[in-house]
MIPAZA-836135 format. One record per residue (C-alpha): x, y, z. Coordinates in pm, 1 decimal. Example, Ala and Ser with C-alpha at 12.3 -4.5 7.8 and 13.67 -1.06 7.14 Angstrom:
2
         X         Y         Z
    1230.0    -450.0     780.0
    1367.0    -106.0     714.0
//
This chain:
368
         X         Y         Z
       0.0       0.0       0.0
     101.5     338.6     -86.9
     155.9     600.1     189.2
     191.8     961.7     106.1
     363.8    1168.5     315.7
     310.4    1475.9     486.8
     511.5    1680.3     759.2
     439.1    1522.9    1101.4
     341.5    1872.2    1259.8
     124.1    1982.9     984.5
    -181.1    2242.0    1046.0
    -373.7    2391.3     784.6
    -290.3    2733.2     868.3
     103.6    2733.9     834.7
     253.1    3002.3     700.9
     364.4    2918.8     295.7
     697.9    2998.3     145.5
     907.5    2978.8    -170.4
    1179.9    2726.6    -186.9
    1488.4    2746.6    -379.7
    1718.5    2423.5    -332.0
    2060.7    2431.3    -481.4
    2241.1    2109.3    -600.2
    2533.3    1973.4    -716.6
    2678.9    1629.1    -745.6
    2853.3    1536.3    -462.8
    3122.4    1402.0    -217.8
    3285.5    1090.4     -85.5
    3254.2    1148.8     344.4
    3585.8    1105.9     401.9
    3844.2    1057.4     193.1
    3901.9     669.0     279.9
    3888.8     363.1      61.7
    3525.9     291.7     215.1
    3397.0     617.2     178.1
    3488.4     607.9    -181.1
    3351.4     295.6    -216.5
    2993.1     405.6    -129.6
    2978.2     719.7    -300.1
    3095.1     565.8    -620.9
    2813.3     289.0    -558.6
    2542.4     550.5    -581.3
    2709.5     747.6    -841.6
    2776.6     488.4   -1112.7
    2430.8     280.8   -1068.6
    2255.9     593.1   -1185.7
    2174.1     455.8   -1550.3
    2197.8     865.3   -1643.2
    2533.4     844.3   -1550.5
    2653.2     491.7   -1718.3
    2459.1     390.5   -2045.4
    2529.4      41.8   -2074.1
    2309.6    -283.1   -2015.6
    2259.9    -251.9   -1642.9
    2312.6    -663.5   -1583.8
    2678.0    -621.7   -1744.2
    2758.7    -277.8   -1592.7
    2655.4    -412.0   -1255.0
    2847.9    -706.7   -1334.5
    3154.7    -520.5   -1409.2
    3111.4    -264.8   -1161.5
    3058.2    -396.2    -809.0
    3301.2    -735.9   -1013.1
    3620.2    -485.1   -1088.2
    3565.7     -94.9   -1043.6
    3452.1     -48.1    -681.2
    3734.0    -351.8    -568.2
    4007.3    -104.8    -745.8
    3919.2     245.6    -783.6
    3824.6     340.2    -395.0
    4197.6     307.0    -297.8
    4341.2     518.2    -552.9
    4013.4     783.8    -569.4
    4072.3     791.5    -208.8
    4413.4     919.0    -221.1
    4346.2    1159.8    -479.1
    4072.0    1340.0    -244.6
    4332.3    1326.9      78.6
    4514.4    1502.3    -144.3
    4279.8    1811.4    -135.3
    4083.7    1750.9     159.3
    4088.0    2009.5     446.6
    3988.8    2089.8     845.5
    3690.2    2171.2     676.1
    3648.7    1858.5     502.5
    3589.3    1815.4     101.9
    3628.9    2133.1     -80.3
    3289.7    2088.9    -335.5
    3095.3    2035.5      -5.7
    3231.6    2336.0     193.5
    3234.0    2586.8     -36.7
    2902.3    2492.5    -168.5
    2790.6    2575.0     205.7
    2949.5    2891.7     208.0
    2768.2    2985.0    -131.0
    2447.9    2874.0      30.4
    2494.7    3120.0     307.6
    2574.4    3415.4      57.6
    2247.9    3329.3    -114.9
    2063.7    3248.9     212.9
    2178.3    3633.8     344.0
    2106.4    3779.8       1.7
    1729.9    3636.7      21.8
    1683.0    3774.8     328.2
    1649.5    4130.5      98.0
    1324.0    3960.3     -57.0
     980.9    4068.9     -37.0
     867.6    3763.0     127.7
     974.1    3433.5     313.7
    1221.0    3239.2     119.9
    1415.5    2954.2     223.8
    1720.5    2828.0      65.2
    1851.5    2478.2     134.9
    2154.4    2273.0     -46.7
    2143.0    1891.3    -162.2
    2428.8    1665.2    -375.3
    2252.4    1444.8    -637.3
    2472.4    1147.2    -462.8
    2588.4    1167.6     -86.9
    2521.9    1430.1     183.6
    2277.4    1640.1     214.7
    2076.7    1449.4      40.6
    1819.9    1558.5    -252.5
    1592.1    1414.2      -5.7
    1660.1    1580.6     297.1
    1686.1    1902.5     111.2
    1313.8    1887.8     -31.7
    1226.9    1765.1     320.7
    1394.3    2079.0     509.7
    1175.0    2275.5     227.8
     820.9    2081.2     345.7
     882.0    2162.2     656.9
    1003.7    2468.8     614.2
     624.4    2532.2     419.7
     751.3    2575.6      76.0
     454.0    2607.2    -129.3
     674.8    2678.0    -437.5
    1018.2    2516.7    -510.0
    1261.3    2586.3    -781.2
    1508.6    2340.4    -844.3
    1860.2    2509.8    -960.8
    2116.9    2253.1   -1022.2
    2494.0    2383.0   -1009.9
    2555.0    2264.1   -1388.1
    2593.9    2646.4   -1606.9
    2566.2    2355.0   -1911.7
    2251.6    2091.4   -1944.0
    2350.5    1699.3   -1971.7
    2127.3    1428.3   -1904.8
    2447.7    1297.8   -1660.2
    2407.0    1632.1   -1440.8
    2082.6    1799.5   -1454.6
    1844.8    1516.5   -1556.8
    1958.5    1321.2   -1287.5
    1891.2    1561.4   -1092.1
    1542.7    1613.5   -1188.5
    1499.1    1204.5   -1152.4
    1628.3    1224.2    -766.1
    1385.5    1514.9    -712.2
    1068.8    1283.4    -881.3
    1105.9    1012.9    -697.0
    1106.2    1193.4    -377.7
     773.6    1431.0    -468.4
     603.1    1101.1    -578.9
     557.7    1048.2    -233.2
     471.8    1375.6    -103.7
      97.4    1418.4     -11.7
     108.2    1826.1    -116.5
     311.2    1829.1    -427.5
     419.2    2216.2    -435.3
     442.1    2381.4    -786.0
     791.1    2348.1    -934.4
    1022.9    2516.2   -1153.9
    1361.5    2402.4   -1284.0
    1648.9    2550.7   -1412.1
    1808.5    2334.6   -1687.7
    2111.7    2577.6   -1809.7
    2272.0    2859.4   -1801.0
    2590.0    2823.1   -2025.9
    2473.8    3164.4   -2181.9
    2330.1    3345.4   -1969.3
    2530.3    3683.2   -1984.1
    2547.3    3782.6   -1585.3
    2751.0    3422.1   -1579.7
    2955.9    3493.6   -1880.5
    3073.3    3798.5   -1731.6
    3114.1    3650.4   -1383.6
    3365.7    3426.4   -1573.8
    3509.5    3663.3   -1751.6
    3560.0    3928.7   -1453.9
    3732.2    3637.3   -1254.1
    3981.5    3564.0   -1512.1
    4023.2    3965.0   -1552.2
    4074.5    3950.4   -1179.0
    4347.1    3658.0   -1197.6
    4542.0    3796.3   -1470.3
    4570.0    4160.4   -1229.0
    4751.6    3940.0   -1017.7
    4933.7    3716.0   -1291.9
    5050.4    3801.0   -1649.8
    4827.8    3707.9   -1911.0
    4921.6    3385.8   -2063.6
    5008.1    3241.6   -2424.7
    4682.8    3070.0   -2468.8
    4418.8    3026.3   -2231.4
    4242.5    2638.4   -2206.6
    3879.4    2639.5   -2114.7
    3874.0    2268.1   -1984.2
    3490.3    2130.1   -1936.2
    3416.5    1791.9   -1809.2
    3424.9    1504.2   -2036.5
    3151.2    1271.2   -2174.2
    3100.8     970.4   -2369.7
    3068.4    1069.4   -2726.2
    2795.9     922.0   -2783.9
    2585.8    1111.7   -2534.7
    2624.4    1369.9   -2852.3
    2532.4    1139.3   -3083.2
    2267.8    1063.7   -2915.6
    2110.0    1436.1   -2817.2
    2290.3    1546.0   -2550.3
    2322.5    1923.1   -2569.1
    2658.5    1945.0   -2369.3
    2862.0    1960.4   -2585.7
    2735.4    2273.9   -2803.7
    2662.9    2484.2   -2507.3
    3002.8    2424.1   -2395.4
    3114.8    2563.6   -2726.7
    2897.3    2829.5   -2664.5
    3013.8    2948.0   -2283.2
    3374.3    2909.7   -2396.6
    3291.9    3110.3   -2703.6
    3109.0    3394.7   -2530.3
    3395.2    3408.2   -2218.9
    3646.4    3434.7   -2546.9
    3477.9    3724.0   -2679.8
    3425.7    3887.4   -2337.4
    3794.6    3909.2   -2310.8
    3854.0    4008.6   -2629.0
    4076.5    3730.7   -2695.2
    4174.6    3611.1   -3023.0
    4134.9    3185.5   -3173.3
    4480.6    3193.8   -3126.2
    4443.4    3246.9   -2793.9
    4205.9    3026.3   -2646.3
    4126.2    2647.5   -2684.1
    3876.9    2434.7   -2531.3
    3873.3    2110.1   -2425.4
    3754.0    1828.3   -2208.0
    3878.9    1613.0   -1892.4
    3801.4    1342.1   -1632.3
    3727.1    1050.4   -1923.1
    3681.7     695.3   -1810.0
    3738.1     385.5   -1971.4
    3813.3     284.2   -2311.0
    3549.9     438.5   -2510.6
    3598.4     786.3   -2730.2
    3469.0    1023.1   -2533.1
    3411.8    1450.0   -2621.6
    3761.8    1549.2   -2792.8
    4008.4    1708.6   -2757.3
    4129.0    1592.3   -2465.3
    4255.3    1836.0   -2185.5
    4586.3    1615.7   -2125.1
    4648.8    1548.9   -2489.8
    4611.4    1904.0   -2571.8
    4831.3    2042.4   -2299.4
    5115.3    1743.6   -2377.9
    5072.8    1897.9   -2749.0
    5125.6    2233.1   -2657.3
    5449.0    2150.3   -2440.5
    5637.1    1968.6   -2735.0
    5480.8    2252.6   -2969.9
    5702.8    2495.5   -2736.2
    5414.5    2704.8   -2552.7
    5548.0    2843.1   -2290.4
    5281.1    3008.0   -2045.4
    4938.8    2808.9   -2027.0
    4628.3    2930.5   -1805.2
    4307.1    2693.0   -1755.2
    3989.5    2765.8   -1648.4
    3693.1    2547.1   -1599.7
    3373.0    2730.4   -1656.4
    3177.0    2395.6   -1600.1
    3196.5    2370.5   -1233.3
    3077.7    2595.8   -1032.2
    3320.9    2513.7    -710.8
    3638.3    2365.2    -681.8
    3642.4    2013.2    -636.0
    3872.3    1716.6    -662.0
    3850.0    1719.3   -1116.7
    3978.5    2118.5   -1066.1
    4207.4    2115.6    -722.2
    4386.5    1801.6    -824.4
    4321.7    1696.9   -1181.0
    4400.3    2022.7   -1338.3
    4581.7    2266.4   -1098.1
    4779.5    1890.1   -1010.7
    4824.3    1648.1   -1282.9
    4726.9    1831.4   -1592.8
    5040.2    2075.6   -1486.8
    5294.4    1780.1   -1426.9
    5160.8    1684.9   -1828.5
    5229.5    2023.0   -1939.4
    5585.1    2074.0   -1779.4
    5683.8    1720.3   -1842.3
    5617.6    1781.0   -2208.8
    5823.7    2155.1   -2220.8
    5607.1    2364.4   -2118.4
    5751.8    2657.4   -1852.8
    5445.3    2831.5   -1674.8
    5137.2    2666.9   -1594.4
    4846.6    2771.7   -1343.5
    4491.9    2742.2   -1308.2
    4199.7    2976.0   -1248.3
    3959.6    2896.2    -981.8
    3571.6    2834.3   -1029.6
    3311.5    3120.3    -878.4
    3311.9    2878.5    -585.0
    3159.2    3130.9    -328.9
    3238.9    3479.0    -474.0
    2993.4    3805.8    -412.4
    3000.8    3786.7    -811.1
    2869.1    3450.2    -817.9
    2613.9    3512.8    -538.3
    2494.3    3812.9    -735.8
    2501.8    3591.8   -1083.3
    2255.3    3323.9    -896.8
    2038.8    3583.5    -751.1
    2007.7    3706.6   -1110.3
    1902.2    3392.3   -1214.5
    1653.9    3305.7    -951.0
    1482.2    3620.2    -972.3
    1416.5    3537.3   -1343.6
    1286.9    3179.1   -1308.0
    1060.2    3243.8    -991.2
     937.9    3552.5   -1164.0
     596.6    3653.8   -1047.1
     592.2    3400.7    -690.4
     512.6    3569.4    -407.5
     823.9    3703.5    -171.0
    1046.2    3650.8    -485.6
     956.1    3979.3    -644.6
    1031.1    4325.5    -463.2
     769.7    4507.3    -648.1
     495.5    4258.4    -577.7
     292.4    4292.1    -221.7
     343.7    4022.0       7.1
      16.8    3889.7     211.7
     -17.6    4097.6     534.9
       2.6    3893.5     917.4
    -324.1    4102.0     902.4
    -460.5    3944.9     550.1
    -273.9    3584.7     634.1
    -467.9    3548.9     972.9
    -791.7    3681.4     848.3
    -792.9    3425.2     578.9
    -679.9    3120.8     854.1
    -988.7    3249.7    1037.4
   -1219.9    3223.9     729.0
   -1092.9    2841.8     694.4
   -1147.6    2785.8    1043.3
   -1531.6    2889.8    1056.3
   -1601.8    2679.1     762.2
   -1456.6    2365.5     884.0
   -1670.3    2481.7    1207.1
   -1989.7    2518.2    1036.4
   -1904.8    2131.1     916.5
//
């Protein structure tokens, strides 16, 4: 039997708000073997993530992957863990309290929460802290500037499956992209201004995104293109000319072809080819994490020196920047556009107008 739920301390006339939850994909708990082991469970069983028969991914997954990876992922993330723990989680809590302090400039009662697609918080507990929190209206905006059925359609899954279960389903809006949107275009471009005050421009400038499977393309996946298109528009921004800029993509797995070029093959090319000063910036993520801290600023830089190259340093995300808080704000003002307490210009219901109407339901259900 089905059981739909509702919050335990429910009453009729609780006070309604607007829910934004912010998501992104997610951290180990520690950076140990076991930890590793779990997290990469849940993230490689999502069939968004791996598109393969499940009964010979499973097969080969919990058979061969999770019995060697965990040890060496594990390593890798002691490598940039802190006091504070993983960087993607901590800084996406520090970005959750800019955007928590700049709601609190809203008309009306909005509540903010954070949830990773895989790990903690959950999406879960995230739409659950927005239930009980009376969240009438929620809009979902996943962490992803460009749309892939691996990021934000997972995403939008995890949500599902939780709502099918809610009693109240609250009306819901989702954000599926913003790879063009021009307040993030210039928040990229103003950070790389910002590095280069501080550090002399380079010879070229790689915008590395995160790789995928080719045939995601092949088979509709829009990443791709609107990667094209933010690395494009940040080029432009800054003025810089094709000779200037590249773009390519990191973090493949397995033996497949994935999106070319390839962010190590490209920066081994550019080290034999006698470049000298390379930059990289990765527009994709929207904090640091372990595929920036240590696969780029790390390993990617041992590929380009190893191969000739002399200078080599990379830019970090938004992670938790006024200009990033300001870029989101931006963005949720446009999507919850015309919801109550999103909108300074609209009038919020009155304690006068919200009690009044609580009283009205009362003396109905009395004269029942």
């Amino acid at each position: 039997m089905t059981i739909f739920e509702g919050p335990s301390d429910f009453a009729h006339d609780d006070e309604s708000c607007t829910g934004i939850l912010i998501t992104n994909l997610g951290t180990p708990d520690a950076p140990t073997a076991s930890a590793v082991r779990r997290y990469l469970a849940e993230f490689l069983s999502d069939p968004r993530v791996v598109e393969m028969p499940r009964w010979l991914w499973m097969l080969a997954l919990h058979g061969i992957i999770l019995r060697i990876r965990p040890p060496r992922a594990a390593r890798s993330y002691q490598s940039v863990w802190t006091e504070r723990g993983s960087p993607l989680l901590y800084i996406s809590e520090d970005l959750l309290a800019g955007l928590q302090q700049a709601c609190r400039d809203l008309a009306g009662p909005v509540r903010v929460e954070l949830a990773m697609r895989y790990g903690q918080p959950s999406i879960e507990a995230g739409l659950q802290a927005l239930e009980r929190a009376g969240a009438r209206r929620i809009l979902l905006l996943p962490l992803y500037p460009q749309y892939s059925a691996t990021t934000t359609a997972t995403t939008f899954d995890a949500v599902s499956k939780v709502l099918q279960k809610w009693r109240w389903i609250p009306e819901l809006r989702m954000v599926n992209h913003y790879h063009n949107h021009p307040a993030y275009i210039q928040a990229i471009a103003d950070s790389i201004r910002a590095y280069w005050q501080t550090h002399e421009e380079p010879d070229k400038l790689l915008f590395s995104f995160h790789g995928l499977p080719k045939q995601y393309l092949l088979k509709g996946d829009p990443y791709f293109c609107e990667c094209h298109t933010t690395a494009r528009l940040v080029a432009e921004n800054l003025r810089l000319t094709t000779d200037k800029w590249h773009l390519s993509f990191q973090s493949r797995f397995g033996r497949e072809e994935w999106l070319q070029p390839y962010t190590d093959h490209t920066l081994r090319q550019w080290g034999e080819q006698g470049v000298q000063h390379v930059q990289v910036v990765c527009p994709g993520f929207s904090v640091d994490c372990l595929e920036t801290l240590e696969e780029i600023a790390v390993e990617n830089r041992e590929v380009f020196l190893h191969a000739g190259g002399k200078e080599y340093s990379y830019i970090p995300a938004l992670n938790a920047q006024p200009a990033h808080v300001d870029m989101l704000m931006e963005l949720i003002g446009q999507h919850a556009a015309g919801w109550p307490g999103t909108d300074k210009s609209q009038e919020v219901e009155s304690t006068a107008e919200r009690q009044g109407r609580q009283q009205r339901a009362v003396n109905i259900g009395a004269d029942k």
